[in-house]
Wavefront OBJ file of the C-alpha trace (Angstrom):
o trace
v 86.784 104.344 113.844
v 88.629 105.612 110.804
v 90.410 103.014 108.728
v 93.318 104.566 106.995
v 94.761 103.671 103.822
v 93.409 104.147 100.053
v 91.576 101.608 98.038
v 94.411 101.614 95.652
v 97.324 100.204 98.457
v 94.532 97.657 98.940
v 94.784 96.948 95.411
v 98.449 96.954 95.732
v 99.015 94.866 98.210
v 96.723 92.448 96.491
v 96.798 92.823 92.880
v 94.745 93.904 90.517
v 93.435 90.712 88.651
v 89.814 91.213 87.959
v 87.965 87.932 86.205
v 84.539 88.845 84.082
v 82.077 87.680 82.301
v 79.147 88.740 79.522
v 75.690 89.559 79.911
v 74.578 86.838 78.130
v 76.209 83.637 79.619
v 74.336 81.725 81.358
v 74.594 81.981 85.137
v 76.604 77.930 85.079
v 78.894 78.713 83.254
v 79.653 82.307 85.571
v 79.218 79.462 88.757
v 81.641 77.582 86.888
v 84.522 80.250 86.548
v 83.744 81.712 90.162
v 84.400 77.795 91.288
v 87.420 77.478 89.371
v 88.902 80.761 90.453
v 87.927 81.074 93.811
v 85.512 83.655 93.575
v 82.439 85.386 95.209
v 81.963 87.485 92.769
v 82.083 88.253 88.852
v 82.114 91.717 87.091
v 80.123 91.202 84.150
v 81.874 93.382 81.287
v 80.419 94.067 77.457
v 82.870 96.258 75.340
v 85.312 96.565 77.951
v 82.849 98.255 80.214
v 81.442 97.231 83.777
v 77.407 96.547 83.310
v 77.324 94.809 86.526
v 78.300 92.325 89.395
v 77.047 88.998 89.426
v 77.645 87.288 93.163
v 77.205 84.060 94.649
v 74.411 85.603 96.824
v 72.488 86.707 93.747
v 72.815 83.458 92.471
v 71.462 82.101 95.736
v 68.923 84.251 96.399
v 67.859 84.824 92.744
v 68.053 81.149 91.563
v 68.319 78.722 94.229
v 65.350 80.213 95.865
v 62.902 81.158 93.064
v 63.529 77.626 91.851
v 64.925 78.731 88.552
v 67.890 76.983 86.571
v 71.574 78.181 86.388
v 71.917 76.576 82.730
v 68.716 78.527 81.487
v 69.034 81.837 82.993
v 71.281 84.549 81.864
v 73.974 86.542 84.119
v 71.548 89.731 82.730
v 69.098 88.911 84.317
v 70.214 88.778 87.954
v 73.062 90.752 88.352
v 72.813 94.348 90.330
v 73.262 96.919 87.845
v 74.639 99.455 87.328
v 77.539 98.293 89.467
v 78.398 100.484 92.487
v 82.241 101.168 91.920
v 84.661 102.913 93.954
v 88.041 104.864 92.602
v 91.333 104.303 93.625
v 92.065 107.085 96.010
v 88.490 106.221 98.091
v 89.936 105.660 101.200
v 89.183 102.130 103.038
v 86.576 103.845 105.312
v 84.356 105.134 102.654
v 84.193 101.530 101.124
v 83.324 100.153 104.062
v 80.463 102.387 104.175
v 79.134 101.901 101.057
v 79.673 98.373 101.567
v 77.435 99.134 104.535
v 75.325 101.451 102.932
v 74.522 99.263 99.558
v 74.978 95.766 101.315
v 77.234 94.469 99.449
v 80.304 92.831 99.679
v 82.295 93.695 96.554
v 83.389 96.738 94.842
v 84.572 97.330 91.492
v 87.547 99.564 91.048
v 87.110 102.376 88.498
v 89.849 104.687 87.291
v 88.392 107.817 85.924
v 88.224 107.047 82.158
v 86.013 104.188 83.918
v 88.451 101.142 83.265
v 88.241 99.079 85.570
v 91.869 98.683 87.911
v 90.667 96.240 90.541
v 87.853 95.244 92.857
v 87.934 94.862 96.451
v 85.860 92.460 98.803
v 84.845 93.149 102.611
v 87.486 89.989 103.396
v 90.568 92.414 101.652
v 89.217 95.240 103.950
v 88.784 93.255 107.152
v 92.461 91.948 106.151
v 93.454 95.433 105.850
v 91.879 96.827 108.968
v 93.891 93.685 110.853
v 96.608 94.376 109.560
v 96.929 98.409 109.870
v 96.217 97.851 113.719
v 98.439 95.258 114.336
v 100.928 97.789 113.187
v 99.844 100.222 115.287
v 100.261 97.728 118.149
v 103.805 97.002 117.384
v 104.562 100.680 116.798
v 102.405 101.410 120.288
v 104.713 98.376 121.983
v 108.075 99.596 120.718
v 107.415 103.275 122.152
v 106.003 102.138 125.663
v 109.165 99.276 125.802
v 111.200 101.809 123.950
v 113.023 98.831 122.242
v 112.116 101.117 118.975
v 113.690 103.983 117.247
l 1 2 3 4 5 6 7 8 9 10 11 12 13 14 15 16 17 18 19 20 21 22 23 24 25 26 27 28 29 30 31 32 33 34 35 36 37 38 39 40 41 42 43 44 45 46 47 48 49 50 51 52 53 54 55 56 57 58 59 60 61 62 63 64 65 66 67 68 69 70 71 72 73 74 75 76 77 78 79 80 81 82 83 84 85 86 87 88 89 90 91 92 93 94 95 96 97 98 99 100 101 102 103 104 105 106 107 108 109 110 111 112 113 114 115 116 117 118 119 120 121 122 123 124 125 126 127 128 129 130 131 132 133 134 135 136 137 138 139 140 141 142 143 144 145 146 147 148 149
């Protein structure tokens, strides 16, 4: 199924606040911003540039498991780098398959100087997919009722 729609009405829709963090914090203290902000996810930035993405899986998977500490380790030295990033006008399809592709569940949002506008999650894509069939639905429903114009 094609999803319709650009990463950048995505973006729209729900604004562009990005949170970051440097290389060299220590993974608590990127736990402890994700906490406070409701995040899954981190971009980790150094001279206003994406280096990476630092997740709660890597944390998980990378920490938790290996029996490693948060306060000792680094955000360096587990996040996936080079970040995969997406621009504005990739439509909602192709970031679900490179979601798919890449497994993973975030996306940086890139402008072409390579600023970063944005980043997008597979729960604002699901969201988005809901949401552009439901109006197809209702659009479907008005014709077949023709209570629409």
């Amino acid at each position: 199924m094609e999803v319709t729609g650009r990463v950048s009405s995505i973006l729209a829709e729900k604004g562009g606040e990005v949170f970051s963090i440097g290389p060299s914090a220590t993974v608590y203290a990127a736990l402890e911003l994700m906490a406070a902000k409701g995040l899954g996810a981190l971009l980790v930035m150094e001279n206003n540039r994406i280096i990476g993405v630092l997740s709660e899986r890597d944390y998980a998977r990378k920490i938790i498991l290996k029996g490693r500490s948060s306060k000792d380790t680094k955000v360096s030295e587990i996040m996936i780098s080079p970040a995969i990033t997406v621009s504005p006008d990739c439509s909602a399809s192709e970031a679900m398959q490179m979601m798919t592709d890449h497994r993973i569940r975030h996306l940086p949002v890139v402008d072409g100087s390579g600023a970063v506008v944005g980043i997008v999650s597979i729960g604002d894509l699901v969201k988005w997919i809901i949401t552009s069939q439901q109006e197809t639905i209702d659009q479907l429903h008005s014709y077949i009722t023709g209570s629409g114009v």
